[in-house]
TITITI-732400 format. One line per field, with one value per residue: x, y, z of N, C-alpha, C in turn. Coordinates in nm, 3 decimals, decimal comma. Layout:
nu = (X; ...)
nv = (Y; ...)
nw = (Z; ...)
cau = (X; ...)
cav = (Y; ...)
caw = (Z; ...)
cu = (X; ...)
cv = (Y; ...)
cw = (Z; ...)
//
This chain:
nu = (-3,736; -4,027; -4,296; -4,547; -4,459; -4,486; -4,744; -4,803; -4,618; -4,545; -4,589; -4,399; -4,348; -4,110; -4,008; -3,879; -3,807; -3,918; -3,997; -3,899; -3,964; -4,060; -4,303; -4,248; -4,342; -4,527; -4,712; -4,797; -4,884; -5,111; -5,242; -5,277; -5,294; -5,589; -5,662; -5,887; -5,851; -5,700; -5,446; -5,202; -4,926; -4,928; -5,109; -4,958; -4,711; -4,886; -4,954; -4,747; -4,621; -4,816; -5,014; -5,295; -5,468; -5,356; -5,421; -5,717; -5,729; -5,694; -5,877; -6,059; -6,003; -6,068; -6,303; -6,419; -6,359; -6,443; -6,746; -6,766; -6,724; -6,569; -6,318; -6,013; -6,012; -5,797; -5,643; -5,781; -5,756; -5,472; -5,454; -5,598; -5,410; -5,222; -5,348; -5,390; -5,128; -5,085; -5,222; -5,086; -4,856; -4,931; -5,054; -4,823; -4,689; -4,865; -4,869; -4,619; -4,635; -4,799; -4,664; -4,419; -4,553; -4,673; -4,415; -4,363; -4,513; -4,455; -4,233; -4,266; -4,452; -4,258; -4,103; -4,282; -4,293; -4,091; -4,064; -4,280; -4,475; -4,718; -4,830; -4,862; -4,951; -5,211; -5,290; -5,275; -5,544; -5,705; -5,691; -5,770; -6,035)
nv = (-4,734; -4,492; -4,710; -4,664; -4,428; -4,458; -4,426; -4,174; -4,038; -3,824; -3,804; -3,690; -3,513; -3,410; -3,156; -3,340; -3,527; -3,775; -4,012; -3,834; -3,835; -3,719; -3,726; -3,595; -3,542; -3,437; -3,601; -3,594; -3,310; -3,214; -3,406; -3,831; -3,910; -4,064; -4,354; -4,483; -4,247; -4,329; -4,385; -4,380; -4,304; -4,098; -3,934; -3,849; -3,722; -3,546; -3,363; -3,259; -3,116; -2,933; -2,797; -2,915; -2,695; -2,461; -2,548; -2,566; -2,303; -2,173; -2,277; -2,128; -1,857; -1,895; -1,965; -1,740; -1,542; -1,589; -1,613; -1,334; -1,200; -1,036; -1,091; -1,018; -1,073; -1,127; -1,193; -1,485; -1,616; -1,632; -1,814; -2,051; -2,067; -2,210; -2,419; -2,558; -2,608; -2,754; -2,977; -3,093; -3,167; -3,339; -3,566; -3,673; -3,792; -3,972; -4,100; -4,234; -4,372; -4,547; -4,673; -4,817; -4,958; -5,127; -5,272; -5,399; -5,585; -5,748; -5,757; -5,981; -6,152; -6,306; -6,361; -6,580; -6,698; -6,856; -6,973; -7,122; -7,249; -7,335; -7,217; -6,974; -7,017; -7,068; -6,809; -6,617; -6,730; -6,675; -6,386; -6,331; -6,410)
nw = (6,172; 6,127; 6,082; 5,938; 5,782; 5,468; 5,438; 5,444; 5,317; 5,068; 4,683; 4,462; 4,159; 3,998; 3,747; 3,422; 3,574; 3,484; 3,235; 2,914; 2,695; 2,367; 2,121; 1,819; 1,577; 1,275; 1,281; 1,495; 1,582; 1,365; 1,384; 1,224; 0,883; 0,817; 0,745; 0,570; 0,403; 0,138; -0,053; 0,181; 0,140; -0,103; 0,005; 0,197; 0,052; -0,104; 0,091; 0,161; -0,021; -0,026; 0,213; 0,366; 0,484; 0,321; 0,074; 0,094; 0,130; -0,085; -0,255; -0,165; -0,196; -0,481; -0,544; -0,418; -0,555; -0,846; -0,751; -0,713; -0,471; -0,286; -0,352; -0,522; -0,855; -0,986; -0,750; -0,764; -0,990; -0,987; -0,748; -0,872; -1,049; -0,889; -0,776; -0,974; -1,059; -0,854; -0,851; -1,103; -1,022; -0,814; -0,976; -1,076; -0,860; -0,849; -1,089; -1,054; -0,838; -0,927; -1,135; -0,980; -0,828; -0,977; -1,082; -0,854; -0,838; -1,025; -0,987; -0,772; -0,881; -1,056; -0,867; -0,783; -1,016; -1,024; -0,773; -0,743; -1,032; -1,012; -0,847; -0,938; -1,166; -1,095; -0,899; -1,143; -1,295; -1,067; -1,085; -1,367; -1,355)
cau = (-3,788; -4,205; -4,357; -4,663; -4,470; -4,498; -4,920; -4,804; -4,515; -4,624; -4,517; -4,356; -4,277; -4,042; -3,967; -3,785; -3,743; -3,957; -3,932; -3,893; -3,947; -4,157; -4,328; -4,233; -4,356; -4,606; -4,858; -4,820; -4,921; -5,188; -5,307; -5,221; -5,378; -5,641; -5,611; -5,918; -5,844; -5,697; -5,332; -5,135; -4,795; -4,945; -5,167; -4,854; -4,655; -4,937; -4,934; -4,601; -4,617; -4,892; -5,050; -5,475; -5,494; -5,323; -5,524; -5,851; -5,728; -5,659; -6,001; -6,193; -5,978; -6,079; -6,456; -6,500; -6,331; -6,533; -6,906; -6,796; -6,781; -6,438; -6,171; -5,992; -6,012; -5,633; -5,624; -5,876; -5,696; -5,331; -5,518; -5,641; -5,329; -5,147; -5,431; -5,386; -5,024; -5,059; -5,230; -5,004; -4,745; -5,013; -5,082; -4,680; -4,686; -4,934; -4,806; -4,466; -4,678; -4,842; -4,523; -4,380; -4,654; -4,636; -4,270; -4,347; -4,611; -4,361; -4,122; -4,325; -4,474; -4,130; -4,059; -4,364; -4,321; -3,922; -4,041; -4,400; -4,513; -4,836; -4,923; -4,838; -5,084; -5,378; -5,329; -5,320; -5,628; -5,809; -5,708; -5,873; -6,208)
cav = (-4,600; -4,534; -4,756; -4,552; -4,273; -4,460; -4,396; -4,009; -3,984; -3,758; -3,837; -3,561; -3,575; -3,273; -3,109; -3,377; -3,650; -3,907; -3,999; -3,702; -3,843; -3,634; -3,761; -3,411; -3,563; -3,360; -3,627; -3,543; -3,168; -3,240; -3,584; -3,884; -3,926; -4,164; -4,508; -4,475; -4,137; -4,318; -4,439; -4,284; -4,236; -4,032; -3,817; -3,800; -3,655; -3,393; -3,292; -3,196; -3,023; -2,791; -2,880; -2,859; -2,556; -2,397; -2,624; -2,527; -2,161; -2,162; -2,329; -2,052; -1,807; -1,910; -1,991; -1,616; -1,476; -1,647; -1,563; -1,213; -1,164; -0,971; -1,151; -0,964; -1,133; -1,132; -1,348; -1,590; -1,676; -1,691; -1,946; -2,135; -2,128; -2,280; -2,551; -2,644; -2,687; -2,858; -3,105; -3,167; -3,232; -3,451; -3,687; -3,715; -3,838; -4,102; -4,201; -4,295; -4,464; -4,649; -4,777; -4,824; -5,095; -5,232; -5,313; -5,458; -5,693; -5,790; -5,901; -6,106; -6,291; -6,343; -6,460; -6,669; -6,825; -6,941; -7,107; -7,250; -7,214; -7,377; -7,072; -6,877; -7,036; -7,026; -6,636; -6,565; -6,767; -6,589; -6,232; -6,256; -6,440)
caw = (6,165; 6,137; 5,976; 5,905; 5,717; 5,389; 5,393; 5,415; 5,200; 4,879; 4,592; 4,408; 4,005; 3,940; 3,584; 3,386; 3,671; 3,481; 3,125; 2,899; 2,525; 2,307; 1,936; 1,790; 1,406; 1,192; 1,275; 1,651; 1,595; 1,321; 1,307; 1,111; 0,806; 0,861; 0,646; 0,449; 0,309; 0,006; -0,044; 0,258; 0,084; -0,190; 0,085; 0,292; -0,056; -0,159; 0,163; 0,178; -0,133; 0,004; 0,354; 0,348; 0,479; 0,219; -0,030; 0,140; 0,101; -0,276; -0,334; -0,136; -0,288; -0,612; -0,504; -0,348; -0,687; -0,894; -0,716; -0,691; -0,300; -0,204; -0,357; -0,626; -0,990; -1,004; -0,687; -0,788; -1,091; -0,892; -0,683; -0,962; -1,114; -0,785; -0,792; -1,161; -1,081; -0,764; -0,931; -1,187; -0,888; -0,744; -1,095; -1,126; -0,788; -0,864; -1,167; -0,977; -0,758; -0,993; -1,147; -0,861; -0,765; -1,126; -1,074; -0,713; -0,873; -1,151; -0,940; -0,653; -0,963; -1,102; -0,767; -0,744; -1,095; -0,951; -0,662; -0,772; -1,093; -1,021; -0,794; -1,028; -1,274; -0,979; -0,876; -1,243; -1,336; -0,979; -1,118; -1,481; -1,326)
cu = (-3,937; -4,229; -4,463; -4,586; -4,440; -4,663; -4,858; -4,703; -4,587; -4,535; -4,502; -4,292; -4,235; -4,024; -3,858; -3,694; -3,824; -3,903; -3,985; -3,913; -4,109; -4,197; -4,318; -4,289; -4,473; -4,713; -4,917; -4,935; -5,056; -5,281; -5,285; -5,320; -5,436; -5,666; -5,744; -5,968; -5,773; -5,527; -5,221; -4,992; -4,809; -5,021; -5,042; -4,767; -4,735; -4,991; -4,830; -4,557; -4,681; -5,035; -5,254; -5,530; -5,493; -5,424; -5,636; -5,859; -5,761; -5,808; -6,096; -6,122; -6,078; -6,255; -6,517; -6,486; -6,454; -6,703; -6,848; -6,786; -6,612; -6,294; -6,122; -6,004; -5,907; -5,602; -5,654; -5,827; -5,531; -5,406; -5,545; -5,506; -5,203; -5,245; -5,412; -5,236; -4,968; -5,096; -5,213; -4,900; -4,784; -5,017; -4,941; -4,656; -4,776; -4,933; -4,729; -4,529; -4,712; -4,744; -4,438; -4,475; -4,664; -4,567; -4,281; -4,416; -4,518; -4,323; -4,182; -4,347; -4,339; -4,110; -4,127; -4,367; -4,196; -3,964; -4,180; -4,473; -4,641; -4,881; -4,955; -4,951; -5,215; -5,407; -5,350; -5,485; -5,764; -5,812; -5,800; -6,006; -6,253)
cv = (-4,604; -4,583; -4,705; -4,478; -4,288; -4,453; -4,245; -3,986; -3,931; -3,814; -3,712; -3,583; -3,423; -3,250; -3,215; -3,482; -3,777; -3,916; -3,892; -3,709; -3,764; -3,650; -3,588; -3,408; -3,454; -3,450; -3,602; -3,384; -3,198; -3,367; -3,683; -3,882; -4,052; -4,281; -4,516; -4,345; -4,184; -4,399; -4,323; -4,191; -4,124; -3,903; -3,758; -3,659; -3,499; -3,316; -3,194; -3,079; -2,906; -2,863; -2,845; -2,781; -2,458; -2,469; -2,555; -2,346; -2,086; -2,145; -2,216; -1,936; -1,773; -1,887; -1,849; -1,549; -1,455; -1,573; -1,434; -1,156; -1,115; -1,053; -1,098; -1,090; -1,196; -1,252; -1,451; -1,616; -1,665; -1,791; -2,079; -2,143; -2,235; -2,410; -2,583; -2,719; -2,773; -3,020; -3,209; -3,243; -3,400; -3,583; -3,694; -3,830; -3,955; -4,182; -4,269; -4,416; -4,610; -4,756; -4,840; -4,941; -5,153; -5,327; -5,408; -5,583; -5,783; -5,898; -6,007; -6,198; -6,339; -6,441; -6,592; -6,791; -6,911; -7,048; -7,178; -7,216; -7,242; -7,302; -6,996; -6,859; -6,996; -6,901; -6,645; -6,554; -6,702; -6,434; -6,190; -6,356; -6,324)
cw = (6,191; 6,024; 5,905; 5,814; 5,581; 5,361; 5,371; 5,315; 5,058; 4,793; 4,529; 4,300; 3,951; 3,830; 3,522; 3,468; 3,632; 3,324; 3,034; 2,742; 2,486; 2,167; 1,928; 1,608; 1,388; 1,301; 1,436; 1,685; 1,516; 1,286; 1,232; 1,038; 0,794; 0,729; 0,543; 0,341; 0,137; 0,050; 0,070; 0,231; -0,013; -0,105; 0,133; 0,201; -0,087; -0,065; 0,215; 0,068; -0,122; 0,075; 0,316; 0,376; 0,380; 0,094; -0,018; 0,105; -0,028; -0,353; -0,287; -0,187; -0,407; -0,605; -0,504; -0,501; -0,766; -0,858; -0,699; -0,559; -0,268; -0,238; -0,511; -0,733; -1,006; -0,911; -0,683; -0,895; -1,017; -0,821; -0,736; -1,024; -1,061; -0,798; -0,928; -1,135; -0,993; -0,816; -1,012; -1,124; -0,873; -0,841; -1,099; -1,019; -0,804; -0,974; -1,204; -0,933; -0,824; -1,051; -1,097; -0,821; -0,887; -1,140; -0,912; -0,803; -0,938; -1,086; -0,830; -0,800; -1,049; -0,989; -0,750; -0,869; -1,098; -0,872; -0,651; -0,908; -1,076; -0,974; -0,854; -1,115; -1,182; -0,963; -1,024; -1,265; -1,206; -1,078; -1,261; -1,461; -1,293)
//
């Protein structure tokens, strides 16, 4: 045929003729939560419970109430009372957590005083220097 008529050939990438995968997660649309905001599983949790917008809302809510500037009384204490009990959410959630990594510790050093006790003795004797 011509050899030439691969310099001209276009290339042409139609709707759905290449690959078609799509991250569709939360962190796609808003961002992940970046690693030294704190423990990510517990951000991830009291995010889910009530996203930072809504957080951010509550608090200026409460804020405008408060100084007097256009936010009824009534709503500035509903605000405050959604933040009091988000937070109780939030401390339940981290005092899972906490136990939850208690119980992890437990058992590695369980594990660790099975298969070397002498490690066992060394980490210890690092952790209360």
């Amino acid at each position: 045929m011509f050899p030439w008529f691969w310099l001209w050939a276009p290339q042409v990438h139609w709707p759905f003729s290449g690959a078609v995968t799509q991250d569709i997660s939360p962190e796609a649309f808003f961002g992940a939560i970046p690693p030294a905001a704190g423990d990510a599983r517990i951000e991830r949790r009291a995010f889910e419970l009530a996203s930072y917008g809504r957080q951010l809302g509550w608090l200026t809510e409460a804020l405008l109430a408060q100084a007097g500037r256009g936010v009824d009384a009534a709503d500035g204490e509903a605000a405050l009372d959604k933040l009091a009990a988000l937070r109780e959410r939030i401390e339940a959630i981290k005092d899972a957590q906490r136990a939850h990594l208690e119980g992890e510790a437990e058992a590695a050093l369980q594990r660790l005083a099975a298969a070397d006790p002498e490690a066992l003795q060394r980490v210890l004797r690092r952790r209360l220097a």
